[in-house]
mmJSON file of the N, C-alpha and C atoms, coordinates in Angstrom:
{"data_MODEL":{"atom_site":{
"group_PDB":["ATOM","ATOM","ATOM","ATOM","ATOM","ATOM","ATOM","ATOM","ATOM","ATOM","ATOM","ATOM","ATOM","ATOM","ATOM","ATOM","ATOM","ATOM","ATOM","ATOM","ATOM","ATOM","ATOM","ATOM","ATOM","ATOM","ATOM","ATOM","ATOM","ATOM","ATOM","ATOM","ATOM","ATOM","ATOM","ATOM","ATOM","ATOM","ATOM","ATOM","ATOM","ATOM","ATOM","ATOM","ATOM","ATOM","ATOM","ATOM","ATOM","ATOM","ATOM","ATOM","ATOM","ATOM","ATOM","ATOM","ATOM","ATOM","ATOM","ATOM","ATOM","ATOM","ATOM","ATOM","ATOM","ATOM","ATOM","ATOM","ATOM","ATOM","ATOM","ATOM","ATOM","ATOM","ATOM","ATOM","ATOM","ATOM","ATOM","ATOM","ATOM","ATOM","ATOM","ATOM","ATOM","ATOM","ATOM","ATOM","ATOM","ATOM","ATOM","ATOM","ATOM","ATOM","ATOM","ATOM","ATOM","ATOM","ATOM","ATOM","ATOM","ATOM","ATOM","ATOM","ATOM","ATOM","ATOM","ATOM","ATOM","ATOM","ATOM","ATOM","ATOM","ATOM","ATOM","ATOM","ATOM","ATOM","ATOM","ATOM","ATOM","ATOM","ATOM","ATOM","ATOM","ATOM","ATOM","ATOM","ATOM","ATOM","ATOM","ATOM","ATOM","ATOM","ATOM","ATOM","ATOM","ATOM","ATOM","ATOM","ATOM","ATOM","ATOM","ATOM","ATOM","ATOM","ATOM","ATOM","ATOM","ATOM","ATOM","ATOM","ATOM","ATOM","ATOM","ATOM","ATOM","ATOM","ATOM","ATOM","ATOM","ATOM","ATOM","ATOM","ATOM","ATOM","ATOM","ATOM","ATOM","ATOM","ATOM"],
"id":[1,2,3,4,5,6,7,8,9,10,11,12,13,14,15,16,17,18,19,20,21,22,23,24,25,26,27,28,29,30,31,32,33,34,35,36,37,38,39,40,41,42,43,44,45,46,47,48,49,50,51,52,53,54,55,56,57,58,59,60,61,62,63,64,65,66,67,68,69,70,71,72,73,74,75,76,77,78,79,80,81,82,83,84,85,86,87,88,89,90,91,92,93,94,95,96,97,98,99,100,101,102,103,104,105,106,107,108,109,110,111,112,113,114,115,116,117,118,119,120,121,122,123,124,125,126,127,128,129,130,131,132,133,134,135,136,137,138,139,140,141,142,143,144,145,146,147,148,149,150,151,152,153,154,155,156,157,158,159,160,161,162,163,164,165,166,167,168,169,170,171],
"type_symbol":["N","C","C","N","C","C","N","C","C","N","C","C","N","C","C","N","C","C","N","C","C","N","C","C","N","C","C","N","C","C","N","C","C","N","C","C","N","C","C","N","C","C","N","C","C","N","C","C","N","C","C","N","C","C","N","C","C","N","C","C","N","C","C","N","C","C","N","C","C","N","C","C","N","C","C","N","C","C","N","C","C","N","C","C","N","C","C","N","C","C","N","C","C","N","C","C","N","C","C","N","C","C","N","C","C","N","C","C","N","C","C","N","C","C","N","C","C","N","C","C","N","C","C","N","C","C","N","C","C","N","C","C","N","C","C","N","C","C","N","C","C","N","C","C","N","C","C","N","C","C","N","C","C","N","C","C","N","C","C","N","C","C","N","C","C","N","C","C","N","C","C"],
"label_atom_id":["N","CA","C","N","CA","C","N","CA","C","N","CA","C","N","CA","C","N","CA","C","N","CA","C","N","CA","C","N","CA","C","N","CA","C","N","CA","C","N","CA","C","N","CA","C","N","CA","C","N","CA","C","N","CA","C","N","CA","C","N","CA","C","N","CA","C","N","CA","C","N","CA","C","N","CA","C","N","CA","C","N","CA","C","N","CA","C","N","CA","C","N","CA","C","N","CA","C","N","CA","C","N","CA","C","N","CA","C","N","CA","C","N","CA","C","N","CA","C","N","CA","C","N","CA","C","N","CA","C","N","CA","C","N","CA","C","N","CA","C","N","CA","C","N","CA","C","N","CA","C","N","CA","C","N","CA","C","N","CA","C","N","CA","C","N","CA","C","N","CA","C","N","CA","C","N","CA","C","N","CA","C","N","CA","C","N","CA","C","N","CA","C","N","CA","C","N","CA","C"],
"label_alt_id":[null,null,null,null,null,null,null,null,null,null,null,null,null,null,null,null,null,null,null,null,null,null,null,null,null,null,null,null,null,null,null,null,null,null,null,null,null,null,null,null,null,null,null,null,null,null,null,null,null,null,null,null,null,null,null,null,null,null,null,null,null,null,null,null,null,null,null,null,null,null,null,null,null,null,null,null,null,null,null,null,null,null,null,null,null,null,null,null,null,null,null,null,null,null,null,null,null,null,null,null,null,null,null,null,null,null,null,null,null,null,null,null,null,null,null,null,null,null,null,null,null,null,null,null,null,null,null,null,null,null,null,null,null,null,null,null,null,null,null,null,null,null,null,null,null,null,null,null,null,null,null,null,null,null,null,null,null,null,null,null,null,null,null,null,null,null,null,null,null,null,null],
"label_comp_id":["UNK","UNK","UNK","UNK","UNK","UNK","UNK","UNK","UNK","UNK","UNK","UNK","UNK","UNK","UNK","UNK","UNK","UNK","UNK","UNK","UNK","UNK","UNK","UNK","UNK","UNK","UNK","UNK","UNK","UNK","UNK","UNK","UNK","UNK","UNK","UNK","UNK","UNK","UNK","UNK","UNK","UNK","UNK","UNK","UNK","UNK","UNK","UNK","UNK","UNK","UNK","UNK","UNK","UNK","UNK","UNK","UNK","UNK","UNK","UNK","UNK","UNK","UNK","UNK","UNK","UNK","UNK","UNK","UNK","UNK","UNK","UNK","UNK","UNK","UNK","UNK","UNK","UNK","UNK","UNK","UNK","UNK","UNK","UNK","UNK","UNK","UNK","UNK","UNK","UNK","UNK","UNK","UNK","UNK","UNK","UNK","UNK","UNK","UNK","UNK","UNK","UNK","UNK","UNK","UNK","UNK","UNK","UNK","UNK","UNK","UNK","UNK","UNK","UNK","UNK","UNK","UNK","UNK","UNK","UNK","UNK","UNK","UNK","UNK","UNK","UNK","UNK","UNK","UNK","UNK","UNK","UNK","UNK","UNK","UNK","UNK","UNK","UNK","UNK","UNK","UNK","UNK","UNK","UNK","UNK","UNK","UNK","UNK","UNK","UNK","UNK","UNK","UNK","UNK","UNK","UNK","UNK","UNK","UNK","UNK","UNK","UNK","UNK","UNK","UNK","UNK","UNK","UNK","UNK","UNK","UNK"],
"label_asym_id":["A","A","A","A","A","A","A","A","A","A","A","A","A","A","A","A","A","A","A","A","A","A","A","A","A","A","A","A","A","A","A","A","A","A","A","A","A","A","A","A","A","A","A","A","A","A","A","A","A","A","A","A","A","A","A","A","A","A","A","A","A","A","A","A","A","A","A","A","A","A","A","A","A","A","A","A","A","A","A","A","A","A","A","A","A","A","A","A","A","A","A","A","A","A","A","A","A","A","A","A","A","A","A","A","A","A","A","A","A","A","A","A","A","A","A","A","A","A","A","A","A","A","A","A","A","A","A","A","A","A","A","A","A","A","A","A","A","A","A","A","A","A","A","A","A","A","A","A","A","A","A","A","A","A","A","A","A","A","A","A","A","A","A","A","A","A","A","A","A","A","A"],
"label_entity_id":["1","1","1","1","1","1","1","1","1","1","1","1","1","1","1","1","1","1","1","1","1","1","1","1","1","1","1","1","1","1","1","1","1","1","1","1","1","1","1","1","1","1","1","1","1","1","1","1","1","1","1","1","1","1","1","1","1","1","1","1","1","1","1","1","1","1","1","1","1","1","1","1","1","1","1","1","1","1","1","1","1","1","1","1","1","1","1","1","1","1","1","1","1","1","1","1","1","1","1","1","1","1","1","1","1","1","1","1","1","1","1","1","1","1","1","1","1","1","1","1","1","1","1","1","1","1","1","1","1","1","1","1","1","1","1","1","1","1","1","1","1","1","1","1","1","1","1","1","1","1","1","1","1","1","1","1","1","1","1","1","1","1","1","1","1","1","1","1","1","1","1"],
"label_seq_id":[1,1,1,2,2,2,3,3,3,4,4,4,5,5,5,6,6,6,7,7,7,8,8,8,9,9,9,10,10,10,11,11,11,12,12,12,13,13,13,14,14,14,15,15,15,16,16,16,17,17,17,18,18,18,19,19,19,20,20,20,21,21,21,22,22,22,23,23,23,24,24,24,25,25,25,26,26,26,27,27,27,28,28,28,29,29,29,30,30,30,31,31,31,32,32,32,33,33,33,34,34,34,35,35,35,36,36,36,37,37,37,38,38,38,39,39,39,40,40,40,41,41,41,42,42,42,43,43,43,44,44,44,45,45,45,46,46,46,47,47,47,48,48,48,49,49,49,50,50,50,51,51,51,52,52,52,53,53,53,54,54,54,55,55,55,56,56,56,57,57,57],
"pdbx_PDB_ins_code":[null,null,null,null,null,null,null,null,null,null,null,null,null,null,null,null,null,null,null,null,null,null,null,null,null,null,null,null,null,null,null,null,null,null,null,null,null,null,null,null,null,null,null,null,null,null,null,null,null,null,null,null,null,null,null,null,null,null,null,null,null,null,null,null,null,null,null,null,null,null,null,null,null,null,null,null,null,null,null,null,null,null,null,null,null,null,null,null,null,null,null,null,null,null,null,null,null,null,null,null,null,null,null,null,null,null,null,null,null,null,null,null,null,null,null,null,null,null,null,null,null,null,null,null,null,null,null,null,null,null,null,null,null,null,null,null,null,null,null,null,null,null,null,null,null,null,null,null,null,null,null,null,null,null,null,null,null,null,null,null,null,null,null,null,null,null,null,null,null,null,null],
"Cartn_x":[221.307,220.201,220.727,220.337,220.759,219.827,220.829,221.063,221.155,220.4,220.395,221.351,222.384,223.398,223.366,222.76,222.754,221.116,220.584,219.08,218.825,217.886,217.791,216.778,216.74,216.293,214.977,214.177,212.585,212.499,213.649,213.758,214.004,215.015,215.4,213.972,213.473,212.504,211.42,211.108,210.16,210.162,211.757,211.699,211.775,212.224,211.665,210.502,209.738,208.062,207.614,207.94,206.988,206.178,206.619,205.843,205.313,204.713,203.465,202.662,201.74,200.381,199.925,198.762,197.262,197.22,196.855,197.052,195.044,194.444,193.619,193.31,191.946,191.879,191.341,191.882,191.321,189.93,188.892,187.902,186.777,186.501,186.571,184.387,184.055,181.97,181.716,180.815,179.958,179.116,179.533,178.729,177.033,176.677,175.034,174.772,175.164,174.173,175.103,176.672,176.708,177.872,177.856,177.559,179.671,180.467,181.66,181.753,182.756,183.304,184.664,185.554,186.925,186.587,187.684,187.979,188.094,187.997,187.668,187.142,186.359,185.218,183.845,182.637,181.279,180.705,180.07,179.052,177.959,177.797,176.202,175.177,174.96,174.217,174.153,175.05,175.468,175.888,176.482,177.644,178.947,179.308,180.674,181.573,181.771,182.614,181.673,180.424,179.139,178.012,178.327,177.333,176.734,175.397,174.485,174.835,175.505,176.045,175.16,174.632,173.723,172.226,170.976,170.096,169.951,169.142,168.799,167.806,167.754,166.628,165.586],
"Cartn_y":[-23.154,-23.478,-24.139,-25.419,-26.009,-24.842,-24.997,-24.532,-25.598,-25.96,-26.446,-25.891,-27.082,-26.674,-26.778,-28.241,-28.487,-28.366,-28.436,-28.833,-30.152,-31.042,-32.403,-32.566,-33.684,-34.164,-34.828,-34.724,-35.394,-36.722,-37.262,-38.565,-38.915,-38.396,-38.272,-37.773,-36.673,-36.587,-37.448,-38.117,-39.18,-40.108,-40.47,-41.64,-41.399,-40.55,-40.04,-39.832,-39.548,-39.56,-40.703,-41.752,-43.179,-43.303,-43.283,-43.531,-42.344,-41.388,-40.828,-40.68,-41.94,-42.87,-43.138,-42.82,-43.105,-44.947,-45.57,-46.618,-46.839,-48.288,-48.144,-49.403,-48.944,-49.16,-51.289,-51.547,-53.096,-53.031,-53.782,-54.139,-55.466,-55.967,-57.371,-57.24,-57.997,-58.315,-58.689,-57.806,-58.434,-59.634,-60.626,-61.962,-62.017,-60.652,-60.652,-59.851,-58.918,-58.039,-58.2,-58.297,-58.693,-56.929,-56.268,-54.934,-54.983,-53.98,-53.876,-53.071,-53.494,-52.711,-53.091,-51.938,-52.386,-53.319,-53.85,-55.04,-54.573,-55.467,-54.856,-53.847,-53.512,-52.451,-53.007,-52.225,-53.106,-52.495,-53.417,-52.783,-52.246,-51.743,-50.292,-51.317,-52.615,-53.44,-53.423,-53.052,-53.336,-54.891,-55.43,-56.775,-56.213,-57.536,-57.292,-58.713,-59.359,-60.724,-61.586,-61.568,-62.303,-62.29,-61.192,-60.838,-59.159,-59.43,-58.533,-57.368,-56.338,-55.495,-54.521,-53.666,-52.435,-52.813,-52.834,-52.921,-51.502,-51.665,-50.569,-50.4,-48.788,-48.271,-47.818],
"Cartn_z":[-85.946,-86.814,-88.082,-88.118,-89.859,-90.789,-92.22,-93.447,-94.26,-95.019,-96.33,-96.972,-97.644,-97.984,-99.835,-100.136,-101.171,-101.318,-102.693,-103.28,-102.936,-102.219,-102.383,-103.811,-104.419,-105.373,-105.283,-106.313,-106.536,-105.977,-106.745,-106.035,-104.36,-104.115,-102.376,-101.429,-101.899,-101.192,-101.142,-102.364,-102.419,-101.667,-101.649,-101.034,-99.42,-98.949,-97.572,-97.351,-98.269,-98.045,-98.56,-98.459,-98.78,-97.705,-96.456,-95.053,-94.858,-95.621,-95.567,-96.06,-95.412,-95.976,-95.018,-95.482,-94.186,-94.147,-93.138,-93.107,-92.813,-93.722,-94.118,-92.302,-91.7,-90.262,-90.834,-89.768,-89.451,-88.921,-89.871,-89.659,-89.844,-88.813,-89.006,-88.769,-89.216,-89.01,-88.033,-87.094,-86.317,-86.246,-85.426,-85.684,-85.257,-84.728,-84.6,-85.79,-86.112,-86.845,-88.424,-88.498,-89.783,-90.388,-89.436,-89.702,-89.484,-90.595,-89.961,-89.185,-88.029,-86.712,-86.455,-85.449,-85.41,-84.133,-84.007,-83.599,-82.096,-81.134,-79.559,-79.337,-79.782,-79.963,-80.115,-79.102,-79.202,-80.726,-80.702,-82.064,-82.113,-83.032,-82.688,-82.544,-82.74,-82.437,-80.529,-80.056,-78.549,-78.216,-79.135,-78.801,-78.61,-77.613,-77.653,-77.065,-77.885,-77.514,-77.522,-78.075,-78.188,-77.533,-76.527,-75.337,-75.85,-75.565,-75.443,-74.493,-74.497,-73.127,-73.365,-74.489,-74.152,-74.662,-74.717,-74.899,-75.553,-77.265,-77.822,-77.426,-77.224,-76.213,-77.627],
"occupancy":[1.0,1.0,1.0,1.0,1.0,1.0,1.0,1.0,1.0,1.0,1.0,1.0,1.0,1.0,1.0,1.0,1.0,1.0,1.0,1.0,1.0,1.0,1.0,1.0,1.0,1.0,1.0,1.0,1.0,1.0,1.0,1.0,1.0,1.0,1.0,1.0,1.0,1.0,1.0,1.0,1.0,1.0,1.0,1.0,1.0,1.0,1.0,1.0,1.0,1.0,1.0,1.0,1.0,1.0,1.0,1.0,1.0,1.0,1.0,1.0,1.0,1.0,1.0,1.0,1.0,1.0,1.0,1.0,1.0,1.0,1.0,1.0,1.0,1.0,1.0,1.0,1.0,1.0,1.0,1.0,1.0,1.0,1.0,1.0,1.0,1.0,1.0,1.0,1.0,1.0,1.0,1.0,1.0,1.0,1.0,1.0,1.0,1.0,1.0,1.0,1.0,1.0,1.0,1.0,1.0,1.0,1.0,1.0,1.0,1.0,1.0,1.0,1.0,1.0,1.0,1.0,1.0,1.0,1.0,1.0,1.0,1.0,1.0,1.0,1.0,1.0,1.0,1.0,1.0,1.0,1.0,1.0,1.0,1.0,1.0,1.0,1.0,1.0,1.0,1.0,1.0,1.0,1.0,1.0,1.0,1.0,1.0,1.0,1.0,1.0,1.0,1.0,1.0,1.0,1.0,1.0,1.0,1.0,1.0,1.0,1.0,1.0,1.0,1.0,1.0,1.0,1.0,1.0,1.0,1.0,1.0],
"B_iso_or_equiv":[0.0,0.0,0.0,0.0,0.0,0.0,0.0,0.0,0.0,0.0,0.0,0.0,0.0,0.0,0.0,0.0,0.0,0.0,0.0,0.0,0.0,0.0,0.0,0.0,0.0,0.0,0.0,0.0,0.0,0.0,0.0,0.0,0.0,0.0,0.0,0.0,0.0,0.0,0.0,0.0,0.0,0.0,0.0,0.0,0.0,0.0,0.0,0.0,0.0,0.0,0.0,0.0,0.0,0.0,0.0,0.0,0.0,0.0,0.0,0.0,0.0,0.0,0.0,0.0,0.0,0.0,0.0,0.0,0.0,0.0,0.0,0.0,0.0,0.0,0.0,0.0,0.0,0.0,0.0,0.0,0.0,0.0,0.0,0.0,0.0,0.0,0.0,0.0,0.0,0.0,0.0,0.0,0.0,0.0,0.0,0.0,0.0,0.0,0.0,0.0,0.0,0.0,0.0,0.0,0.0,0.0,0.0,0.0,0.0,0.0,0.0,0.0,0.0,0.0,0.0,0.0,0.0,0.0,0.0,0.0,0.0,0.0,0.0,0.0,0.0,0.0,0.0,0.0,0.0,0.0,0.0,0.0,0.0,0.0,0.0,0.0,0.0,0.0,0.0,0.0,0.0,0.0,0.0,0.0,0.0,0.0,0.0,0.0,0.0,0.0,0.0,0.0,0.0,0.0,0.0,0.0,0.0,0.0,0.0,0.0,0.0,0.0,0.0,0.0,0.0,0.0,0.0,0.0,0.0,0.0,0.0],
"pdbx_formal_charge":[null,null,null,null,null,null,null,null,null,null,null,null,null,null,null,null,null,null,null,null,null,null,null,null,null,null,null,null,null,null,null,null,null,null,null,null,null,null,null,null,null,null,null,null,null,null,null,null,null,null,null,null,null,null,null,null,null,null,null,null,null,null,null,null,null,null,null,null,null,null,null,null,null,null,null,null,null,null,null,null,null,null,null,null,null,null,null,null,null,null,null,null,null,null,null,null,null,null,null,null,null,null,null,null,null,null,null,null,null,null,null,null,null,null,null,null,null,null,null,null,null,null,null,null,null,null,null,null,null,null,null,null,null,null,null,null,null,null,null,null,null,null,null,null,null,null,null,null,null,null,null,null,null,null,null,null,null,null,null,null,null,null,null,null,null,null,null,null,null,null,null],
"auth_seq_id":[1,1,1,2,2,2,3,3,3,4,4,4,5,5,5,6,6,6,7,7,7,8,8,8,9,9,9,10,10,10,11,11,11,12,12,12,13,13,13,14,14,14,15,15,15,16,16,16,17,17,17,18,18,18,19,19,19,20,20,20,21,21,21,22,22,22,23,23,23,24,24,24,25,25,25,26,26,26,27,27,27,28,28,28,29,29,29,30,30,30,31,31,31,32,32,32,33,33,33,34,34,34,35,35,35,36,36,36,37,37,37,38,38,38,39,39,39,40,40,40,41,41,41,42,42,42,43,43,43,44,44,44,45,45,45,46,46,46,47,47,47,48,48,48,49,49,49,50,50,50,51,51,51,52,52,52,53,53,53,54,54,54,55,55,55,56,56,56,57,57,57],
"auth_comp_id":["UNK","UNK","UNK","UNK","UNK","UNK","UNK","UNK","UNK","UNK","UNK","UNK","UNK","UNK","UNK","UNK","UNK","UNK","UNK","UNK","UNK","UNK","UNK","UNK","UNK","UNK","UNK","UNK","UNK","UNK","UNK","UNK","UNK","UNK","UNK","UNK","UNK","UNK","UNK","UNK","UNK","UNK","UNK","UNK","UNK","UNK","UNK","UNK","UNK","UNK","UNK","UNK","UNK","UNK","UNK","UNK","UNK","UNK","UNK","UNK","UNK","UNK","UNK","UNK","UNK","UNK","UNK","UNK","UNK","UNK","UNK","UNK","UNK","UNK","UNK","UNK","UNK","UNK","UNK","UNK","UNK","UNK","UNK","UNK","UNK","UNK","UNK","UNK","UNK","UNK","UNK","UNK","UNK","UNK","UNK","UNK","UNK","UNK","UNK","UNK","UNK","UNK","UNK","UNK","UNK","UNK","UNK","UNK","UNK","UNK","UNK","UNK","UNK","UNK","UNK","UNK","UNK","UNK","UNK","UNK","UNK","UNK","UNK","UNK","UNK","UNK","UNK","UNK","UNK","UNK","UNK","UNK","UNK","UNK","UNK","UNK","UNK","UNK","UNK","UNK","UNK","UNK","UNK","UNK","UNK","UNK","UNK","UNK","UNK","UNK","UNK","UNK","UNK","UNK","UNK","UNK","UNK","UNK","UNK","UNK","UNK","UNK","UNK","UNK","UNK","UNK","UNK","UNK","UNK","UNK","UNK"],
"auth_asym_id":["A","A","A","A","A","A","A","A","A","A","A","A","A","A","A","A","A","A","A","A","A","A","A","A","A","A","A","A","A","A","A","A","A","A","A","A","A","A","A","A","A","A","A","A","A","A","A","A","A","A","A","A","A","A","A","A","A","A","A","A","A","A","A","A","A","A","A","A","A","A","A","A","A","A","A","A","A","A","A","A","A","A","A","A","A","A","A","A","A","A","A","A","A","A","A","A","A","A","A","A","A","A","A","A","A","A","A","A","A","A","A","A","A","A","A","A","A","A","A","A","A","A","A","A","A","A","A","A","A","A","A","A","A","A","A","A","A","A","A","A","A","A","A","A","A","A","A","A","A","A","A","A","A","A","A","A","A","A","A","A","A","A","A","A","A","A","A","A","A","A","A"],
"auth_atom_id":["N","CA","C","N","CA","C","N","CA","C","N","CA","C","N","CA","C","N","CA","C","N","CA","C","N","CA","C","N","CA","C","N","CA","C","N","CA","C","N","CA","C","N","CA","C","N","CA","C","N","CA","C","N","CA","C","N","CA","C","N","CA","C","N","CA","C","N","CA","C","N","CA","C","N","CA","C","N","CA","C","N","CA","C","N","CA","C","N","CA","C","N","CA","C","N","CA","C","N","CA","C","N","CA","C","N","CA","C","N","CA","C","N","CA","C","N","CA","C","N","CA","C","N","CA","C","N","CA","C","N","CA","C","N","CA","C","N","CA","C","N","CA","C","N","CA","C","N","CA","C","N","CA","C","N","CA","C","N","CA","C","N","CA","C","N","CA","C","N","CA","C","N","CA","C","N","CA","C","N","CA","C","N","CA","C","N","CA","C","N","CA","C","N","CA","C","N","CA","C"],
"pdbx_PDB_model_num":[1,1,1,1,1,1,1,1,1,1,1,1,1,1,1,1,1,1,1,1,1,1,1,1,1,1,1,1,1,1,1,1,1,1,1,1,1,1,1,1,1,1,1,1,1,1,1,1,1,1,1,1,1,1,1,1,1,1,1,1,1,1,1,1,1,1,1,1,1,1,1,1,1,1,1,1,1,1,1,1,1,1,1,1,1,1,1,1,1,1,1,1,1,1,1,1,1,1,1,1,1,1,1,1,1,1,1,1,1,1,1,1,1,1,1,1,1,1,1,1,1,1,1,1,1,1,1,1,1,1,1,1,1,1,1,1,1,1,1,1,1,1,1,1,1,1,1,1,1,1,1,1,1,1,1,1,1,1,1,1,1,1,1,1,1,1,1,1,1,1,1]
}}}
């Protein structure tokens, strides 16, 4: 089992924690309704690549 041998420092740890950050999602507008959605994903409108696929009931 490792043992911490020495204290690491404010700094050292910081900088090992830079890459823990939420990464903010890609989102590009629906060209029917206008509305943002991620990308290859249909939209609550029911488009998807410019086609009508679900009819809102």
């Amino acid at each position: 089992m490792a043992v911490q041998q020495r204290r690491n420092s404010k700094t050292r740890k910081a900088k090992r924690r830079t890459h823990y950050k939420l990464a903010t999602p890609t989102l590009v507008k629906c060209p029917a309704c206008g509305e943002y959605k991620m990308p290859h994903k249909m939209c609550e409108c029911g488009v998807y690549n410019g086609k009508k696929i679900v009819e809102n009931a």
